[in-house]
GUTORVO-56960 format. One record per residue: residue in one letter; x, y, z of N, C-alpha, C in turn; chain; residue number from 1. Coordinates in Angstrom, 1 decimal. Each point is the difference from the previous one (the first is absolute). Example, Ala and Ser with C-alpha at 12.3 -4.5 7.8 and 13.67 -1.06 7.14 Angstrom:
BEGIN
{residuo=A; n_xx=13.2; n_yy=-5.7; n_zz=7.8; ca_xx=-0.9; ca_yy=1.2; ca_zz=0.0; c_xx=0.9; c_yy=1.2; c_zz=0.0; cadena=A; num=1}
{residuo=S; n_xx=-0.4; n_yy=1.1; n_zz=-0.7; ca_xx=0.9; ca_yy=1.1; ca_zz=0.0; c_xx=-0.8; c_yy=1.1; c_zz=0.8; cadena=A; num=2}
END
This chain:
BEGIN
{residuo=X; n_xx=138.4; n_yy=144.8; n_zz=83.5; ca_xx=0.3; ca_yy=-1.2; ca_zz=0.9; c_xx=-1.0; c_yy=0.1; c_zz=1.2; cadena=A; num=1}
{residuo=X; n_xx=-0.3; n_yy=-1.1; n_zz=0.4; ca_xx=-1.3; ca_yy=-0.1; ca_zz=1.1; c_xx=0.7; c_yy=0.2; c_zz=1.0; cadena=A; num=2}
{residuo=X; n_xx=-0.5; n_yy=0.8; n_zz=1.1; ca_xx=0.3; ca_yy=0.0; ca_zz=1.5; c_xx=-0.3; c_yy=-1.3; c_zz=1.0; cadena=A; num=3}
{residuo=X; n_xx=1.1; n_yy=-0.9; n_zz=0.4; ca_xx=-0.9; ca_yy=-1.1; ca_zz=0.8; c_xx=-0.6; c_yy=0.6; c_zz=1.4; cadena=A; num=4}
{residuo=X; n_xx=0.7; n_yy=1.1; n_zz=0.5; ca_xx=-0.6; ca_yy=0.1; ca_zz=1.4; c_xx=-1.3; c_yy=0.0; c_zz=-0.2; cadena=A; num=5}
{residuo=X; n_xx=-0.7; n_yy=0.0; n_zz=1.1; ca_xx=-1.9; ca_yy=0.0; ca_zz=0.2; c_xx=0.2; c_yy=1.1; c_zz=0.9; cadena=A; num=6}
{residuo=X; n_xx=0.5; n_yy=0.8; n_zz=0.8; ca_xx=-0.1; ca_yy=0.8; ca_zz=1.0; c_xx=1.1; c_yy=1.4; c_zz=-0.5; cadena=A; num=7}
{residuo=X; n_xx=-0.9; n_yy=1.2; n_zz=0.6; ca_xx=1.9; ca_yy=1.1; ca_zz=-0.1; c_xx=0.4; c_yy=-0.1; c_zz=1.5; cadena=A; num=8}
{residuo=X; n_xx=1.4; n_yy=0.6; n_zz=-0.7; ca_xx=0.9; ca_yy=-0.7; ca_zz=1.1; c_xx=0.3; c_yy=1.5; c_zz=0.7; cadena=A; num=9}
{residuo=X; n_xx=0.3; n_yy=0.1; n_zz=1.1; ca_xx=0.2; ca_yy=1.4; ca_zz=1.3; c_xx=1.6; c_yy=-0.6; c_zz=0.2; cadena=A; num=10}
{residuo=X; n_xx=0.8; n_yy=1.0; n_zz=-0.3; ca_xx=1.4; ca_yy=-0.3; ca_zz=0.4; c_xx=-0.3; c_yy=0.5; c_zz=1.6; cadena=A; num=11}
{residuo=X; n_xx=1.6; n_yy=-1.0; n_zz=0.4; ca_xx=-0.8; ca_yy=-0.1; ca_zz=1.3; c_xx=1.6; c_yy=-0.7; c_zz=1.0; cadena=A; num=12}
{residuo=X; n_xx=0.7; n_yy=0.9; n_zz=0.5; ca_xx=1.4; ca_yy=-0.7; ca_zz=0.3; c_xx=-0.1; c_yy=-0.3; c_zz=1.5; cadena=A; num=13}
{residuo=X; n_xx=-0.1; n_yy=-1.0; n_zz=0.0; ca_xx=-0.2; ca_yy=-0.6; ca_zz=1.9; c_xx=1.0; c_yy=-1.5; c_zz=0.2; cadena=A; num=14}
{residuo=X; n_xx=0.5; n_yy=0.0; n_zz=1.4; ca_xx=1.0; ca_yy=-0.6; ca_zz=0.0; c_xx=-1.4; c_yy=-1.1; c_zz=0.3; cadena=A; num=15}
{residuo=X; n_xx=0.5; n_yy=-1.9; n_zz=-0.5; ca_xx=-1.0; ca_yy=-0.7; ca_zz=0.2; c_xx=1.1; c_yy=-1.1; c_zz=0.8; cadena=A; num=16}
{residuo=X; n_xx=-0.8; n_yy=-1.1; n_zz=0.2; ca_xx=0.9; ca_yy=-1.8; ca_zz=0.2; c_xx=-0.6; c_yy=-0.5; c_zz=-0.7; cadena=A; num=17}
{residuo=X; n_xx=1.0; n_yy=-1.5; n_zz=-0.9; ca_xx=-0.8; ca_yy=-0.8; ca_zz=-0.6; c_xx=0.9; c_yy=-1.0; c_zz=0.2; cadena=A; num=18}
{residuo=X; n_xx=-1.0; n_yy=-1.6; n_zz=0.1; ca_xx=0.4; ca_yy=-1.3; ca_zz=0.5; c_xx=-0.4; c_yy=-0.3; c_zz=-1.2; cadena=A; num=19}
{residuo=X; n_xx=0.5; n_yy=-0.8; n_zz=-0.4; ca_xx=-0.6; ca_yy=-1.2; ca_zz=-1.0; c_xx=-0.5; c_yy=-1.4; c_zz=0.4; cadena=A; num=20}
{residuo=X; n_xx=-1.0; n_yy=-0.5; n_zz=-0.2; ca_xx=-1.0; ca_yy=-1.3; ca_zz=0.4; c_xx=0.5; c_yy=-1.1; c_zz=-0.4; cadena=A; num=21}
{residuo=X; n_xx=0.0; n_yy=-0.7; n_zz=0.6; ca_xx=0.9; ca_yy=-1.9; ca_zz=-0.6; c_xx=-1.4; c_yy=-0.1; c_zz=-0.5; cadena=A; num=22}
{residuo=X; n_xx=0.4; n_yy=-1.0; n_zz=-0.9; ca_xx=-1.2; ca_yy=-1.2; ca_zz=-0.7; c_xx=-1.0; c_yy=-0.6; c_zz=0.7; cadena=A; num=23}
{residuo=X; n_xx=0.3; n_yy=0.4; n_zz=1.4; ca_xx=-1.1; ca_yy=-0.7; ca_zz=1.6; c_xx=-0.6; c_yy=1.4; c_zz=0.6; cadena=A; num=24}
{residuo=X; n_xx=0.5; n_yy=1.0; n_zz=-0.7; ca_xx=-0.8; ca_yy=1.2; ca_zz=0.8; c_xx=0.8; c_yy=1.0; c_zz=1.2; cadena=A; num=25}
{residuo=X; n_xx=1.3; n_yy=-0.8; n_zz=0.1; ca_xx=0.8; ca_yy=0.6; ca_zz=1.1; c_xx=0.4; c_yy=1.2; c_zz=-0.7; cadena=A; num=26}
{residuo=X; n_xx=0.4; n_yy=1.1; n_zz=0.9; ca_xx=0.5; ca_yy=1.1; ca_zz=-0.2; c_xx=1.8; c_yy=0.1; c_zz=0.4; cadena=A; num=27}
{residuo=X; n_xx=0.8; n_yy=0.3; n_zz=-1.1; ca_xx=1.3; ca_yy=0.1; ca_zz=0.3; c_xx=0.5; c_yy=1.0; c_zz=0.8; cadena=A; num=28}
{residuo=X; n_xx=0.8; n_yy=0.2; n_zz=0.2; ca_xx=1.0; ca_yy=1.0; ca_zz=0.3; c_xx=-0.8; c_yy=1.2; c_zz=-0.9; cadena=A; num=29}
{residuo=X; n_xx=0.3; n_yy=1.0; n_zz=0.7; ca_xx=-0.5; ca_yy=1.2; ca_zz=-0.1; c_xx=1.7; c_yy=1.1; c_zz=-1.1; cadena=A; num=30}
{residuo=X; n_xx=-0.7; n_yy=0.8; n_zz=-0.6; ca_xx=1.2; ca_yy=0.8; ca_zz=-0.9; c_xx=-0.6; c_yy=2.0; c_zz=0.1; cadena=A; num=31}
{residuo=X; n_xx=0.5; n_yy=0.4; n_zz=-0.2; ca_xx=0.0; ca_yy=1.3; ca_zz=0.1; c_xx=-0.6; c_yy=0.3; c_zz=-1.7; cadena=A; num=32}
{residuo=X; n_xx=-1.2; n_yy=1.3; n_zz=-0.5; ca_xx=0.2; ca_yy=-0.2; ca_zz=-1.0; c_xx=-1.1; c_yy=1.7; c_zz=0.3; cadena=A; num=33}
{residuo=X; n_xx=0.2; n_yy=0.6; n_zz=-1.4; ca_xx=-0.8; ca_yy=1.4; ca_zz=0.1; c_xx=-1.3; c_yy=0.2; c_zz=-1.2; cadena=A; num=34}
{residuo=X; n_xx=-1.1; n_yy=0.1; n_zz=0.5; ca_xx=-0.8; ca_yy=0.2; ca_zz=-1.1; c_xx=0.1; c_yy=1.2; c_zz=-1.1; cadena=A; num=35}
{residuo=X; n_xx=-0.4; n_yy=-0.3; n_zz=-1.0; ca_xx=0.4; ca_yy=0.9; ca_zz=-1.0; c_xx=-1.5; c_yy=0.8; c_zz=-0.8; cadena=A; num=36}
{residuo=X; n_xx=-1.0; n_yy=-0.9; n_zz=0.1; ca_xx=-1.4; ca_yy=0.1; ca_zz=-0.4; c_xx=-0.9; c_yy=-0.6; c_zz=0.8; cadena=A; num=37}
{residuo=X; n_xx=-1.2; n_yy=0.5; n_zz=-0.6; ca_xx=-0.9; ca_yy=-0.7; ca_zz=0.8; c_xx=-1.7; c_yy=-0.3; c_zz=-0.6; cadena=A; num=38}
{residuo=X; n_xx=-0.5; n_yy=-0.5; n_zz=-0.1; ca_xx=-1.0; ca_yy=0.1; ca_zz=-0.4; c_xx=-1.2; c_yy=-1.2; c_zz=0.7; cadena=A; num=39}
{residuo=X; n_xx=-1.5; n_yy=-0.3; n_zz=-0.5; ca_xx=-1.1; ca_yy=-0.7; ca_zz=0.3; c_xx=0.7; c_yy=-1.5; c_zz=0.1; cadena=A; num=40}
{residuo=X; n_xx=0.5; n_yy=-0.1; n_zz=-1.0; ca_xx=0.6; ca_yy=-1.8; ca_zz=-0.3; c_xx=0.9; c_yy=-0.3; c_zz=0.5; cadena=A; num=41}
{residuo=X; n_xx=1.0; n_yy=1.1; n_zz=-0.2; ca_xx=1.7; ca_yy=-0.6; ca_zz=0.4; c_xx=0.4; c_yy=0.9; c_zz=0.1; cadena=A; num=42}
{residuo=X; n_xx=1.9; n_yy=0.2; n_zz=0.5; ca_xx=1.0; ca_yy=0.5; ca_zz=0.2; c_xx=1.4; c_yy=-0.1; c_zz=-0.6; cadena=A; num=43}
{residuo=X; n_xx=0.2; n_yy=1.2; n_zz=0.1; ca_xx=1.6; ca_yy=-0.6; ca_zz=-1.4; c_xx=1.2; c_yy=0.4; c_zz=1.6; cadena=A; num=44}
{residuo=X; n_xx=0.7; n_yy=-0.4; n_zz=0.0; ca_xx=0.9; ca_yy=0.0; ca_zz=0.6; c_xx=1.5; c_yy=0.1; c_zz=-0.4; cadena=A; num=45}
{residuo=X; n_xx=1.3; n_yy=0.4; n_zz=1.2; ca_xx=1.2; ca_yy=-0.1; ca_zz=-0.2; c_xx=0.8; c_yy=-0.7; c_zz=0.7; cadena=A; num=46}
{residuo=X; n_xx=0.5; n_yy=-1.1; n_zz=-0.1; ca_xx=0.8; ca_yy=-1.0; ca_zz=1.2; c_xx=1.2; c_yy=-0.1; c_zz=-0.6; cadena=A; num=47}
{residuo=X; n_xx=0.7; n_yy=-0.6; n_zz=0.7; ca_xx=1.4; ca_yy=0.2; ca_zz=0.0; c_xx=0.2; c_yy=-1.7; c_zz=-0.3; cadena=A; num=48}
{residuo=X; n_xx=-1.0; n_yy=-1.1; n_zz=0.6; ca_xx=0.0; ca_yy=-1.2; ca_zz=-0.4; c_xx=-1.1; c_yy=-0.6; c_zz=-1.2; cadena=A; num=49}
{residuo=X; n_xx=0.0; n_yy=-1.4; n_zz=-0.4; ca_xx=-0.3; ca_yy=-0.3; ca_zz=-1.3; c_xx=-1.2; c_yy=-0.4; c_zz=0.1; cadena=A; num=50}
{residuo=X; n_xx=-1.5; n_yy=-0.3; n_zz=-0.3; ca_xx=-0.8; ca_yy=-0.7; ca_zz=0.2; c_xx=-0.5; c_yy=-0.6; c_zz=-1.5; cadena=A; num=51}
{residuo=X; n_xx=-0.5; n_yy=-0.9; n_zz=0.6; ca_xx=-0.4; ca_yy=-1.3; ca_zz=-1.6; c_xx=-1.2; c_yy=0.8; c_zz=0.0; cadena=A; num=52}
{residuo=X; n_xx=-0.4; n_yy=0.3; n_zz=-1.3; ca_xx=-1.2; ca_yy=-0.2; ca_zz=-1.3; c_xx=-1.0; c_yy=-0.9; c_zz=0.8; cadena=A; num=53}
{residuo=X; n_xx=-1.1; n_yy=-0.1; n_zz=0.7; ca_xx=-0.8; ca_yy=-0.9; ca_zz=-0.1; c_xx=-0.2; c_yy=-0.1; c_zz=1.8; cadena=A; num=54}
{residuo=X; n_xx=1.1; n_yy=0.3; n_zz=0.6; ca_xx=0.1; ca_yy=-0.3; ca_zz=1.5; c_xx=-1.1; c_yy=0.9; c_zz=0.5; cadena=A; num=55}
{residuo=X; n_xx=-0.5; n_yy=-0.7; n_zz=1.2; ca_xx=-0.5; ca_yy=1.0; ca_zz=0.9; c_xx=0.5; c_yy=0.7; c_zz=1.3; cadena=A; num=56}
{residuo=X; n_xx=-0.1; n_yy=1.1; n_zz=-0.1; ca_xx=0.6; ca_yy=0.6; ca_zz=1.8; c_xx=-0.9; c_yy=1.0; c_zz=0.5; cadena=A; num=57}
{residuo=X; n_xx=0.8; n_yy=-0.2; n_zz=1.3; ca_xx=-1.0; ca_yy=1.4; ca_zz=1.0; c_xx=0.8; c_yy=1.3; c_zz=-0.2; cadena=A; num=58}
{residuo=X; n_xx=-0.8; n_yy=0.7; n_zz=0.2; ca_xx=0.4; ca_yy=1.4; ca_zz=-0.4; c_xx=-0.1; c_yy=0.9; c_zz=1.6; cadena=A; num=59}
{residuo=X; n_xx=0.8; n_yy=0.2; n_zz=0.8; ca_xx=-0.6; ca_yy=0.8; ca_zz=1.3; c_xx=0.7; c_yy=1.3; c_zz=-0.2; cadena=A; num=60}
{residuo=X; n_xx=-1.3; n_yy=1.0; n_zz=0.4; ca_xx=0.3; ca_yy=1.4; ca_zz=0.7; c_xx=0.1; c_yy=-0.4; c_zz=1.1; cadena=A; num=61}
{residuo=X; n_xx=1.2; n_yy=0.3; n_zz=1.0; ca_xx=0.6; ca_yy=0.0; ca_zz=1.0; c_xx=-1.0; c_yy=0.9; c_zz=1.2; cadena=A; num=62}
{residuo=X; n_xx=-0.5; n_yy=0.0; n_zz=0.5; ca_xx=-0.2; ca_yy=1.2; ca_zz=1.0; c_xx=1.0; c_yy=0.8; c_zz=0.0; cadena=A; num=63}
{residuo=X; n_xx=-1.1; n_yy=1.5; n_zz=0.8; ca_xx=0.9; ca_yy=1.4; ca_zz=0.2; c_xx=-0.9; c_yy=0.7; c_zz=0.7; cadena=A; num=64}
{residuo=X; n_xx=1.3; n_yy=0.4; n_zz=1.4; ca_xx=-1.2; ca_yy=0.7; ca_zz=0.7; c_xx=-1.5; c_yy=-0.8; c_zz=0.4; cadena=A; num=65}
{residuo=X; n_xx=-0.8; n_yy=0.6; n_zz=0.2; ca_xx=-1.4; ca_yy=-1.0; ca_zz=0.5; c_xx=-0.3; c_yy=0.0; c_zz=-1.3; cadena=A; num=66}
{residuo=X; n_xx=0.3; n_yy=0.0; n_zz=-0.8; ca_xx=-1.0; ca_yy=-0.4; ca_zz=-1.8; c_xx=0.6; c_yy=-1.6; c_zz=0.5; cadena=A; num=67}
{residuo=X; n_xx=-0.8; n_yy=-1.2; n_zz=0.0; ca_xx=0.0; ca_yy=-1.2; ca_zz=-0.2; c_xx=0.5; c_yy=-0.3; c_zz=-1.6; cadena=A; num=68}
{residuo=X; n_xx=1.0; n_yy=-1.4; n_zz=-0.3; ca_xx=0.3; ca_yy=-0.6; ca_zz=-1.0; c_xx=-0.9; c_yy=-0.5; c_zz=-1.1; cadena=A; num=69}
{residuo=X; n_xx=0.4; n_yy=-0.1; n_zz=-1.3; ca_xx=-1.2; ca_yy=-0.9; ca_zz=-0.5; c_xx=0.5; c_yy=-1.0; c_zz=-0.6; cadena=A; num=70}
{residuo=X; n_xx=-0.5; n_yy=-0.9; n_zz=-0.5; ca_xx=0.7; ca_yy=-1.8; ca_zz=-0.8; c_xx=-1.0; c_yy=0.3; c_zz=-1.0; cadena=A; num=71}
{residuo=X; n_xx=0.8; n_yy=-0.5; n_zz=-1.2; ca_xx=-0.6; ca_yy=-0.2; ca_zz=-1.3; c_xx=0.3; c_yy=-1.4; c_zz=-0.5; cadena=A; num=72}
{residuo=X; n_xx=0.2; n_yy=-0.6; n_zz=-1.3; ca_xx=-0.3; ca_yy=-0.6; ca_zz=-0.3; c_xx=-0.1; c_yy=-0.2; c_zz=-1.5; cadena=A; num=73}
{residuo=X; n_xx=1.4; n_yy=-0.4; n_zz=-0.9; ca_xx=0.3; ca_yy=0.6; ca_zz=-1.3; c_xx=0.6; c_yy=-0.8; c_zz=-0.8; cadena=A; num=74}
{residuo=X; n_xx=-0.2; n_yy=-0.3; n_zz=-1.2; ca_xx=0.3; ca_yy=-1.2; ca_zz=-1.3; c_xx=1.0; c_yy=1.2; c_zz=-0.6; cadena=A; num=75}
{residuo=X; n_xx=1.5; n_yy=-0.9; n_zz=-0.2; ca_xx=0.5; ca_yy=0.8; ca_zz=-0.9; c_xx=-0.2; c_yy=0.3; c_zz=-1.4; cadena=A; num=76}
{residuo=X; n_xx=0.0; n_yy=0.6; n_zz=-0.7; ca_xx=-0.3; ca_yy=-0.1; ca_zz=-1.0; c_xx=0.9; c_yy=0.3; c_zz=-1.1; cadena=A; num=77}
{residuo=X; n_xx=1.0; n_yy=0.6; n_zz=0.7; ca_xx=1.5; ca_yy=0.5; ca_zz=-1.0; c_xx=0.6; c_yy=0.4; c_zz=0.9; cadena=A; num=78}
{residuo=X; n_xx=1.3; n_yy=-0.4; n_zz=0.2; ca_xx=0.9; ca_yy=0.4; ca_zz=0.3; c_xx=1.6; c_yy=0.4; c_zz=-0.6; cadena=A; num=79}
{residuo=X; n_xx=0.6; n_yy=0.9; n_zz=0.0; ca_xx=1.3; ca_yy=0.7; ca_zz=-1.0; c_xx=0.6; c_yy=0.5; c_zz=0.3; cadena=A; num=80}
{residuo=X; n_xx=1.4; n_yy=-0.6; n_zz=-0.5; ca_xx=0.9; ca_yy=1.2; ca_zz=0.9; c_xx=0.3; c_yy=1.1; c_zz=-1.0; cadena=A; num=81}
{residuo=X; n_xx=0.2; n_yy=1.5; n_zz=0.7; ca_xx=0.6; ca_yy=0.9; ca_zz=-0.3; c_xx=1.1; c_yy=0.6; c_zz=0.4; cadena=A; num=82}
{residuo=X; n_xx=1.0; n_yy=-0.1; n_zz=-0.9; ca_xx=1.4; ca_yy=0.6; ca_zz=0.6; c_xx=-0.1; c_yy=1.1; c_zz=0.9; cadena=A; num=83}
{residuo=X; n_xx=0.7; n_yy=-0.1; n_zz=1.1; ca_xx=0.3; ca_yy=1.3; ca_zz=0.8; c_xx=-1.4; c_yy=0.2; c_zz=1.0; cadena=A; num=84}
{residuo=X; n_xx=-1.4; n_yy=-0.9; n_zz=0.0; ca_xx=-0.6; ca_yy=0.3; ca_zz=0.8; c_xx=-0.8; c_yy=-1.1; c_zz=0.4; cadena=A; num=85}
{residuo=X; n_xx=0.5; n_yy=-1.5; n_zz=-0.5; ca_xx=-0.5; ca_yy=-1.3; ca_zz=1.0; c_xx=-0.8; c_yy=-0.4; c_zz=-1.1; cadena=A; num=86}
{residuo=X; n_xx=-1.2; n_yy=-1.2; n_zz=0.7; ca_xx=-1.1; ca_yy=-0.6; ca_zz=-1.2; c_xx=-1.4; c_yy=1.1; c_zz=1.1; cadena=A; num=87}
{residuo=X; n_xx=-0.4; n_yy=0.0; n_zz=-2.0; ca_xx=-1.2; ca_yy=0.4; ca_zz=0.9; c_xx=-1.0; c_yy=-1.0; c_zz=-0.8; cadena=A; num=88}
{residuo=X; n_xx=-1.0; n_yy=0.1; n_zz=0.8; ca_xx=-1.0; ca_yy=-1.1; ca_zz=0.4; c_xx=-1.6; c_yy=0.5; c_zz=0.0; cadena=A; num=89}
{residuo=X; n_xx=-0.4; n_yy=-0.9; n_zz=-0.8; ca_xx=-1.4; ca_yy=0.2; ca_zz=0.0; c_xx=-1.1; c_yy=-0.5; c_zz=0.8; cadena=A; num=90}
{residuo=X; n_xx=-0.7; n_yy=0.2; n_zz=0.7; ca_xx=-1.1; ca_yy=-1.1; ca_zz=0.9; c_xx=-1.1; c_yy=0.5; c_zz=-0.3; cadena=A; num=91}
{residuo=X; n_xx=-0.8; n_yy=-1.5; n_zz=-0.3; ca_xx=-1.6; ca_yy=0.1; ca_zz=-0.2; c_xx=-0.6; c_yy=-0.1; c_zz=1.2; cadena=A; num=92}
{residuo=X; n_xx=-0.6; n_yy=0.7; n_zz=0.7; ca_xx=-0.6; ca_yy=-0.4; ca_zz=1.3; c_xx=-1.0; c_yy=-1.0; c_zz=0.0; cadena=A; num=93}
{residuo=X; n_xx=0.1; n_yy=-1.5; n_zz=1.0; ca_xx=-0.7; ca_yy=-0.6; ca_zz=0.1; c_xx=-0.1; c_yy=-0.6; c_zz=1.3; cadena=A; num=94}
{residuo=X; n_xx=-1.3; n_yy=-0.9; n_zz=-0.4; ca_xx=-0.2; ca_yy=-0.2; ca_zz=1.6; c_xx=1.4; c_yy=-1.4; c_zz=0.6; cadena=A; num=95}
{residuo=X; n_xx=0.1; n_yy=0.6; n_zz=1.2; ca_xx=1.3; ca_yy=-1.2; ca_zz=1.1; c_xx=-0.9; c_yy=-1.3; c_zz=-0.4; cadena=A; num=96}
{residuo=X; n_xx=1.0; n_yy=-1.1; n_zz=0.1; ca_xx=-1.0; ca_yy=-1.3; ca_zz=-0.3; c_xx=0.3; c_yy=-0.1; c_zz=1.7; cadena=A; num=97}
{residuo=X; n_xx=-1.3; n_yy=-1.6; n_zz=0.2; ca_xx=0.0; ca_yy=0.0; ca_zz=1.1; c_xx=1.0; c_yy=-0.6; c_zz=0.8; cadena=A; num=98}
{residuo=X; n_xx=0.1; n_yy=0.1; n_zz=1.0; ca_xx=0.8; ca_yy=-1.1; ca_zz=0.8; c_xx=1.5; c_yy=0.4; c_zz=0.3; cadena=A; num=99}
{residuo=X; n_xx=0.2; n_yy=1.6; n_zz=-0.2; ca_xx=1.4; ca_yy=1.1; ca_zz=-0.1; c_xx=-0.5; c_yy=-0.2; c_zz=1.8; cadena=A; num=100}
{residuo=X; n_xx=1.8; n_yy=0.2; n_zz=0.4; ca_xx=-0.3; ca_yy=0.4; ca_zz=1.4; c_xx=0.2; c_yy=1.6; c_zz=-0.1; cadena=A; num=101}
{residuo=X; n_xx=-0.9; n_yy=1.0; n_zz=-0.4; ca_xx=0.3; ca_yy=1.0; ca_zz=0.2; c_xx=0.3; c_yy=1.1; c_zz=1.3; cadena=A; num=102}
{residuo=X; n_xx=-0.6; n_yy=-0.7; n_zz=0.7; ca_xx=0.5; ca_yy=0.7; ca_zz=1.3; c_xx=0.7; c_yy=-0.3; c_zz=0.4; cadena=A; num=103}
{residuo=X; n_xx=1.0; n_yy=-1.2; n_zz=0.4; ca_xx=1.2; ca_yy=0.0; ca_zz=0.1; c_xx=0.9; c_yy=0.5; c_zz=-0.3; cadena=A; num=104}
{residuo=X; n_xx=0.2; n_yy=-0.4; n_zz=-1.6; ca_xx=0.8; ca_yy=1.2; ca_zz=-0.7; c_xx=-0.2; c_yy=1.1; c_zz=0.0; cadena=A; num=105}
{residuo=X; n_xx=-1.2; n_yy=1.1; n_zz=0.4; ca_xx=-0.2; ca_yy=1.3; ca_zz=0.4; c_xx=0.5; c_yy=0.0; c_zz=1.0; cadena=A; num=106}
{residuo=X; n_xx=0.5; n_yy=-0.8; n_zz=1.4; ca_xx=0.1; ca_yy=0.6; ca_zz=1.3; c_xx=1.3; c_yy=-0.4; c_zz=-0.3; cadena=A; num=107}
{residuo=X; n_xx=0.8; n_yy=-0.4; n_zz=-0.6; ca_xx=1.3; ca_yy=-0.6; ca_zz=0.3; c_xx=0.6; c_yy=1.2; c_zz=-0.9; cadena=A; num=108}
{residuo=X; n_xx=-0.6; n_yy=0.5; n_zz=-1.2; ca_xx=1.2; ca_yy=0.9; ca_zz=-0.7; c_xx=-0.8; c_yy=1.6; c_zz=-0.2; cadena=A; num=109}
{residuo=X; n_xx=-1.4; n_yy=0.1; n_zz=0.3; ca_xx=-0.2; ca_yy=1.7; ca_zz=0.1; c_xx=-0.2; c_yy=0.3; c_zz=1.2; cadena=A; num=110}
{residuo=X; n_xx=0.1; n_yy=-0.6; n_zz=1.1; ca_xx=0.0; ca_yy=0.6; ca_zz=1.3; c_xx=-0.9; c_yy=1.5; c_zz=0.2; cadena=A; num=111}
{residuo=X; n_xx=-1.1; n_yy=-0.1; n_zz=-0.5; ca_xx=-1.4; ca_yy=0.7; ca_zz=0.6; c_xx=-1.0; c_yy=-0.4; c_zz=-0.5; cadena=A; num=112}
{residuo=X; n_xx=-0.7; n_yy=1.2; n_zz=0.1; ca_xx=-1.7; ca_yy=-1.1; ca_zz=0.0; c_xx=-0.5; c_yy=0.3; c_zz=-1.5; cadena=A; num=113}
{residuo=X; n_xx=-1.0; n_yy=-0.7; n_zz=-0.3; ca_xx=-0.1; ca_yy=-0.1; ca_zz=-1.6; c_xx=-1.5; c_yy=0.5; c_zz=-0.2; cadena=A; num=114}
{residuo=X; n_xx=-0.3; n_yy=0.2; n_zz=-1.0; ca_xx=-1.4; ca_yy=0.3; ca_zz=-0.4; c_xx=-0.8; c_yy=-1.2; c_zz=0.0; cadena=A; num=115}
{residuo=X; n_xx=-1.2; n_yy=0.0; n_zz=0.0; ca_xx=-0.9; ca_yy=-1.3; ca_zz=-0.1; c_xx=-0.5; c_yy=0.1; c_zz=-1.4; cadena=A; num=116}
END
């Protein structure tokens, strides 16, 4: 059977935020969620909430200490639930479309400073 990933993946367990993007680019409400991998393309993830196949959301490393936050930017690509430990979640990284207020939404829900 063929491998679809393109990249190997670095397990990799870091607490993350993720919003989901309306159809206009807005960023929702923010959810608690843990990374589980990591790799060049994408990240698999563990949340406790559901995200659609196809949606796009931001992905934030929160700040710590002076290390500044980072925003990503990620196409689901599967999501599933597993008994006893939430859905976990696939993201293709891609680029934010334009016209996201992202710094608002950065200053309203990670309260530090972010990477450029």
């Amino acid at each position: 059977m063929k491998c679809r990933r393109t990249h190997d993946r670095l397990g990799v367990e870091l607490p993350v935020v993720l919003a989901e993007l309306s159809r206009n680019g807005e960023p929702g409400e923010p959810w608690d969620a843990v990374s589980l991998d990591l790799s060049r393309s994408g990240v698999g993830l563990r949340s406790r909430r559901m995200v659609h196949k196809g949606r796009l959301v931001l992905l934030a490393v929160p700040p710590k200490g002076n290390r500044p936050g980072r925003l990503y930017c990620g196409k689901v690509m599967q999501s599933r639930y597993a008994e006893g430990i939430g859905y976990i979640v696939g993201l293709r990284f891609e680029e934010c479309p334009e016209g996201i207020h992202i710094d608002r939404w950065w200053n309203k829900h990670m309260k530090g400073k972010r990477a450029a």
